[in-house]
Backbone as JSON Lines, residues from 0, in Angstrom:
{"i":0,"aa":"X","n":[46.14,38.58,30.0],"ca":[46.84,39.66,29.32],"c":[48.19,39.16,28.84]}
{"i":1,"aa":"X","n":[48.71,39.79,27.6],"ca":[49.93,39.12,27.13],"c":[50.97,40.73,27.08]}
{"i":2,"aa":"X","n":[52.12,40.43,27.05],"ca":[52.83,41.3,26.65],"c":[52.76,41.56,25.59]}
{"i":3,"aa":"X","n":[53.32,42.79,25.04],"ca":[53.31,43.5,23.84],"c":[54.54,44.17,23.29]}
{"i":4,"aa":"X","n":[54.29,43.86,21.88],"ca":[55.5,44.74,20.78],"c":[54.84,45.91,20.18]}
{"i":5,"aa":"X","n":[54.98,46.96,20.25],"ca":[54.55,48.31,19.39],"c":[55.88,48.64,18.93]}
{"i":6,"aa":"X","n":[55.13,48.44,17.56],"ca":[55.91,49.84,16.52],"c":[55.18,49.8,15.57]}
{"i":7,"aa":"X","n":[55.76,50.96,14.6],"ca":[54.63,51.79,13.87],"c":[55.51,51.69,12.51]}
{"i":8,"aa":"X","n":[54.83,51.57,11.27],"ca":[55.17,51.24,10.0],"c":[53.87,52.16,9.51]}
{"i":9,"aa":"X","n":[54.09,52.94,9.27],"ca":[53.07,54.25,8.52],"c":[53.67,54.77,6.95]}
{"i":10,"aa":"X","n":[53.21,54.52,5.84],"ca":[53.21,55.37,4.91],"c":[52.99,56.35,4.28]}
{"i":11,"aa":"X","n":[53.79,57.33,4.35],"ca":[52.98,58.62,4.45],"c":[53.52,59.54,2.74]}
{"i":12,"aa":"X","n":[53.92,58.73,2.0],"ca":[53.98,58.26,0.33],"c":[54.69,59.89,0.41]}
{"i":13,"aa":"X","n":[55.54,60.09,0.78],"ca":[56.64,61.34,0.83],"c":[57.45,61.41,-0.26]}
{"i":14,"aa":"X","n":[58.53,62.35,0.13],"ca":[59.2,62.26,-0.77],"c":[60.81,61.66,0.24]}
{"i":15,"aa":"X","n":[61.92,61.84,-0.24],"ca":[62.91,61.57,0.54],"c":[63.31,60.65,1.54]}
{"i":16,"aa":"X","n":[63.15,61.07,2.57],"ca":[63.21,60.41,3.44],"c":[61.92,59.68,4.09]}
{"i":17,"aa":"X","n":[61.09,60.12,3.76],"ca":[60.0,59.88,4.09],"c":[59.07,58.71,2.45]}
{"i":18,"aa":"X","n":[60.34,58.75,1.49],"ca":[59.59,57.76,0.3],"c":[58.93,56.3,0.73]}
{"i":19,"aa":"X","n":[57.86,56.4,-0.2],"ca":[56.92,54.82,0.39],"c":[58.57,53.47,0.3]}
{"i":20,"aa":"X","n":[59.33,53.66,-0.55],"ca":[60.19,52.55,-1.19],"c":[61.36,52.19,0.37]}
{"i":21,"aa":"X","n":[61.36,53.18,1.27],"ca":[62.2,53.31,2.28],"c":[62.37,52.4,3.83]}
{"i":22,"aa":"X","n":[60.59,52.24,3.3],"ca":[59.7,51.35,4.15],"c":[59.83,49.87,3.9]}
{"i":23,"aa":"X","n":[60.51,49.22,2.67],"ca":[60.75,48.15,1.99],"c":[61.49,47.49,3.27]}
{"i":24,"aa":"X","n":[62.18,47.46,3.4],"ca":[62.81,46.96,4.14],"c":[62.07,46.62,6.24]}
{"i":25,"aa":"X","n":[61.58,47.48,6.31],"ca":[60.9,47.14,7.74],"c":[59.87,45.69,7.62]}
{"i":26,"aa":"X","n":[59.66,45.34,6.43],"ca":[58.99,44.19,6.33],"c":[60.26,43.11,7.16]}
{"i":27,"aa":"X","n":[61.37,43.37,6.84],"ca":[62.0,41.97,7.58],"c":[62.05,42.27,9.24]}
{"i":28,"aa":"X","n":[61.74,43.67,9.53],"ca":[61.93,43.83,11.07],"c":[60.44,43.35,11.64]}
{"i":29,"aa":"X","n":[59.32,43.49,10.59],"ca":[58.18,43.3,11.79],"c":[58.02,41.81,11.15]}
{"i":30,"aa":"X","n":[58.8,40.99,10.36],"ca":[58.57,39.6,10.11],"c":[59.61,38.8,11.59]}
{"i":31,"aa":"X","n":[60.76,39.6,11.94],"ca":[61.36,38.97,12.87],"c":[61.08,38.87,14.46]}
{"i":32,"aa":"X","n":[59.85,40.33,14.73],"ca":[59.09,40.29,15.95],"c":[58.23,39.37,15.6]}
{"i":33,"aa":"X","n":[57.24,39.63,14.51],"ca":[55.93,38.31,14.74],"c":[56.82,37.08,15.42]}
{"i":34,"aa":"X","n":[57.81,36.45,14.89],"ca":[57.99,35.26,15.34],"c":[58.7,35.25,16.19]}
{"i":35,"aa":"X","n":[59.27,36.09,16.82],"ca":[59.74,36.33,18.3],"c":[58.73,36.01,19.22]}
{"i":36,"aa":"X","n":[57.74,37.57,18.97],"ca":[56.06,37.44,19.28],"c":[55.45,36.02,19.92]}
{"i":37,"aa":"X","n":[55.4,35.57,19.01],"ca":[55.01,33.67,18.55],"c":[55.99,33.03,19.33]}
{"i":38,"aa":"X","n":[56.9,33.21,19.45],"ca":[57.81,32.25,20.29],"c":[57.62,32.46,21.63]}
{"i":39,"aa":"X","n":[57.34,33.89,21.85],"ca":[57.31,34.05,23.35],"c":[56.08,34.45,23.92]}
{"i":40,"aa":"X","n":[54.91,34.02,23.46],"ca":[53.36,34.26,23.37],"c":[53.52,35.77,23.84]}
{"i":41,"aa":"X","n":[53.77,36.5,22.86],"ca":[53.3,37.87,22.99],"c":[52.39,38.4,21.66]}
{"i":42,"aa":"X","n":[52.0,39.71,21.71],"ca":[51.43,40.04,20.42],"c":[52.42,41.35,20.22]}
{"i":43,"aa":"X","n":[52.11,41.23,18.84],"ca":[52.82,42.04,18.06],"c":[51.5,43.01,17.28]}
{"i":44,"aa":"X","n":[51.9,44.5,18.2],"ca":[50.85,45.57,17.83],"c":[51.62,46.56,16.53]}
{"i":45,"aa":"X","n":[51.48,46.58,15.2],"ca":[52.25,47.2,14.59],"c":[51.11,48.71,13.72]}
{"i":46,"aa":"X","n":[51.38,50.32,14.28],"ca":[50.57,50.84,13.94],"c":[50.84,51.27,12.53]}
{"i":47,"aa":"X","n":[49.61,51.27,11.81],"ca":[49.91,51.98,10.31],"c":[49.4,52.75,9.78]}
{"i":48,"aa":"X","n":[48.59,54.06,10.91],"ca":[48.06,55.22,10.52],"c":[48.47,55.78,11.27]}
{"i":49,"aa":"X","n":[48.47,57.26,10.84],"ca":[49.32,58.36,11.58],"c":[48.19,58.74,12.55]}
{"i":50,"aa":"X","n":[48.3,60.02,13.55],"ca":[47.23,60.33,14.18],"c":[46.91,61.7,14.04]}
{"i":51,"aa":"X","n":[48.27,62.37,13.68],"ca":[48.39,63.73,12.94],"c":[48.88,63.93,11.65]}
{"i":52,"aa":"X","n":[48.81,64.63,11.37],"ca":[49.5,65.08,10.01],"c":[50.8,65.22,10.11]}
{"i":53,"aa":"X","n":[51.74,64.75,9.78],"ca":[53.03,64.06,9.6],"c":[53.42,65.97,10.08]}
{"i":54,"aa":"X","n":[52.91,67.11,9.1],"ca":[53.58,67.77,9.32],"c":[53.43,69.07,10.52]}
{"i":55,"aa":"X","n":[51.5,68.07,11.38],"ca":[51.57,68.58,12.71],"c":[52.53,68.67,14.07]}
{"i":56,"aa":"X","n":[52.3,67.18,13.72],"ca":[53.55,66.23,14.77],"c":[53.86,65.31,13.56]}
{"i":57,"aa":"X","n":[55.53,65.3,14.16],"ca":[56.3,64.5,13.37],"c":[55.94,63.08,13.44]}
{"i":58,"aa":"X","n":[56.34,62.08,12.88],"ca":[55.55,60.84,12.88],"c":[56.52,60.08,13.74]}
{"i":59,"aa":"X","n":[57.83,60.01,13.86],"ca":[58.39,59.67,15.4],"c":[57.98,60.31,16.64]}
{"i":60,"aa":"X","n":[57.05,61.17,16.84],"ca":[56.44,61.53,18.39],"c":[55.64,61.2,18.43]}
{"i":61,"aa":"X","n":[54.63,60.51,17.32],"ca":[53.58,59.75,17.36],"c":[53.5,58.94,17.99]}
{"i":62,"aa":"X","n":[54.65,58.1,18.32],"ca":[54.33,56.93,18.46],"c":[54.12,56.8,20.2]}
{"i":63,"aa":"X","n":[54.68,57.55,20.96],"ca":[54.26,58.08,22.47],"c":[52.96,57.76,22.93]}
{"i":64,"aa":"X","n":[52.23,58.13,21.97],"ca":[51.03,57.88,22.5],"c":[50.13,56.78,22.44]}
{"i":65,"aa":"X","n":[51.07,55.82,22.5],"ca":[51.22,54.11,22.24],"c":[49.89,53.68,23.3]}
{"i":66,"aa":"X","n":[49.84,54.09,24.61],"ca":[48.75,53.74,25.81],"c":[47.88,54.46,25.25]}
{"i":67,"aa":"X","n":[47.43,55.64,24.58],"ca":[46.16,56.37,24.27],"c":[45.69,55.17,23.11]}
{"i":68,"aa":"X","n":[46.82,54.98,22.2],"ca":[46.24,54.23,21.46],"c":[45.84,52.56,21.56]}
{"i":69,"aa":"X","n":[46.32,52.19,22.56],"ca":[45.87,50.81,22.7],"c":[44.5,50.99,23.76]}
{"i":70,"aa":"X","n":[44.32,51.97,24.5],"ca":[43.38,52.11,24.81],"c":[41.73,52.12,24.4]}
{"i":71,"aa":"X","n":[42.11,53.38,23.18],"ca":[41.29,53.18,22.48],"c":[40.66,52.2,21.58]}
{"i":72,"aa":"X","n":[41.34,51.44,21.69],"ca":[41.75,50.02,20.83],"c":[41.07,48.48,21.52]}
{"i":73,"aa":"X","n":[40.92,49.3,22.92],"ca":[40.64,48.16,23.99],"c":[41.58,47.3,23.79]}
{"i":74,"aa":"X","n":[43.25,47.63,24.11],"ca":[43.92,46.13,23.85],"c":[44.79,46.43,25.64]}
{"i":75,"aa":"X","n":[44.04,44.95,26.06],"ca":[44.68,44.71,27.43],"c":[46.14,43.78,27.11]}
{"i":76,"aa":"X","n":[47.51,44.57,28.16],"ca":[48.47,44.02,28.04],"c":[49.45,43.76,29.5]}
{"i":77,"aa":"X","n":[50.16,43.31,29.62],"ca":[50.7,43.49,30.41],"c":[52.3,44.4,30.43]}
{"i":78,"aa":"X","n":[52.87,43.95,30.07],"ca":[53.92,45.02,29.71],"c":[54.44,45.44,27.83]}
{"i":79,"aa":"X","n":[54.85,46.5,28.01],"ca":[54.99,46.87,26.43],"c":[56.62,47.33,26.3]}
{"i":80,"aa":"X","n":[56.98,46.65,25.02],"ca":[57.91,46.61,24.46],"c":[57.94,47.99,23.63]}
{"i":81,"aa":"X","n":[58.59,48.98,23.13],"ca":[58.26,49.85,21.91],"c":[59.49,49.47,21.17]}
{"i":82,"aa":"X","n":[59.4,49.54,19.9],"ca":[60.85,49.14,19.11],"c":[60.67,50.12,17.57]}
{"i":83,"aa":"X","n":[61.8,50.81,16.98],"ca":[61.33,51.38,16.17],"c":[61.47,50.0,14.52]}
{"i":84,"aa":"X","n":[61.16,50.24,13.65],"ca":[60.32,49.06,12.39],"c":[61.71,49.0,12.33]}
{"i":85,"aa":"X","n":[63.16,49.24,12.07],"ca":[63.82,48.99,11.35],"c":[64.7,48.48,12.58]}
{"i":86,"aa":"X","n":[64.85,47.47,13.74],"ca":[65.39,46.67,14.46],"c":[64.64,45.21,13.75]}
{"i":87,"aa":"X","n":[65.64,43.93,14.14],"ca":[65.41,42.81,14.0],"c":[65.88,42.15,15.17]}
{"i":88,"aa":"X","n":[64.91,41.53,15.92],"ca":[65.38,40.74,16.79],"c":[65.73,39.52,16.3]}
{"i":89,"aa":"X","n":[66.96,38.74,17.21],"ca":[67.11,37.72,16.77],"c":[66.08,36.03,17.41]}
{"i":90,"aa":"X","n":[65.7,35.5,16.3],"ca":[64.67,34.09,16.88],"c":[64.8,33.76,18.39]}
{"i":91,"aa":"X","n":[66.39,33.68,18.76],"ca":[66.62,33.13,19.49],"c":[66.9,33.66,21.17]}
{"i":92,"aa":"X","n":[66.41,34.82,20.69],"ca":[66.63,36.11,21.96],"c":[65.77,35.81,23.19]}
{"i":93,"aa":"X","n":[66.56,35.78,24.2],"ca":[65.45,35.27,25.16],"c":[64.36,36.27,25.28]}
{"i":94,"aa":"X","n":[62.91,35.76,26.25],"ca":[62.09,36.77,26.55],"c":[62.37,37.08,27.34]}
{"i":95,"aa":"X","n":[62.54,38.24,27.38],"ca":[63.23,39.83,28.03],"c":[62.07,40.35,29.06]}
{"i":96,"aa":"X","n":[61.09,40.0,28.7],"ca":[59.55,40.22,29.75],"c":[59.89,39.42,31.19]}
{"i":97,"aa":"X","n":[60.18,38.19,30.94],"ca":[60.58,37.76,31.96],"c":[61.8,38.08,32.91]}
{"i":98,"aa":"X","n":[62.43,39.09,32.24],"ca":[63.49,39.31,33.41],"c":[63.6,40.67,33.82]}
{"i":99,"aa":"X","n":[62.05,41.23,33.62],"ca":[62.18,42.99,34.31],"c":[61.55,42.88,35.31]}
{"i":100,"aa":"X","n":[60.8,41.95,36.02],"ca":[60.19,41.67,37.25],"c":[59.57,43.29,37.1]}
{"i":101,"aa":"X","n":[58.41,43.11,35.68],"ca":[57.17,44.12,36.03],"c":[57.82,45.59,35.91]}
{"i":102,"aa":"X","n":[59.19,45.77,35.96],"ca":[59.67,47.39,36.21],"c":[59.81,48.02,35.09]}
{"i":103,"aa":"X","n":[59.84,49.29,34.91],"ca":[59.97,49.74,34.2],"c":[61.62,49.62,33.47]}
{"i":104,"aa":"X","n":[62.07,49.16,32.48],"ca":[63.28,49.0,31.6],"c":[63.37,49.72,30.48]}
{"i":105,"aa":"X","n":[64.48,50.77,30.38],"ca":[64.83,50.82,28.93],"c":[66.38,50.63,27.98]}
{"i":106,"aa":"X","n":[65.82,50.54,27.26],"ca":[67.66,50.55,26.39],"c":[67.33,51.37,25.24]}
């Protein structure tokens, strides 16, 4: 089992705040996990369908249900990261997996 990155990059072709063009930019956040990812043999789970209708549940409470969905998914992990698309880690950031000794961490 490897550790894991979830976050969610969904287009939901809105208007405003929610415009497809807004999303432009999260390409450099989930280009800077893959190779974090890669550096620190983890995978990088990035979701891109909603599970409700944006205007059932909002599409930030979606993402909670990160274990239903890797479940269903059959994806075995060991611990999970959640990060929302528009953070960039830096290359050089240590792995952070290694220093929660298994516990639960947040920031």
């Amino acid at each position: 089992m490897k550790n894991l990155v979830f976050m969610m990059d969904v287009d939901i072709k809105g208007d405003g705040r929610y415009a497809s063009s807004r999303r432009a930019a999260y390409k450099y956040s989930i280009d800077s996990w893959k190779k974090w990812c890669d550096k620190n043999n983890c995978e990088l789970f990035v979701l891109n369908e909603l599970l409700l209708d944006n205007d059932k549940m909002g599409i930030c409470w979606q993402r909670y249900y990160l274990f239903d969905i890797l479940e269903a998914n059959e994806i075995e992990y060991d611990q999970i990261l959640m990060v929302d698309a528009d953070t960039i880690v830096h290359p050089d950031c240590p792995n952070f997996f290694e220093m929660t000794e298994n516990k639960l961490c947040g920031v």
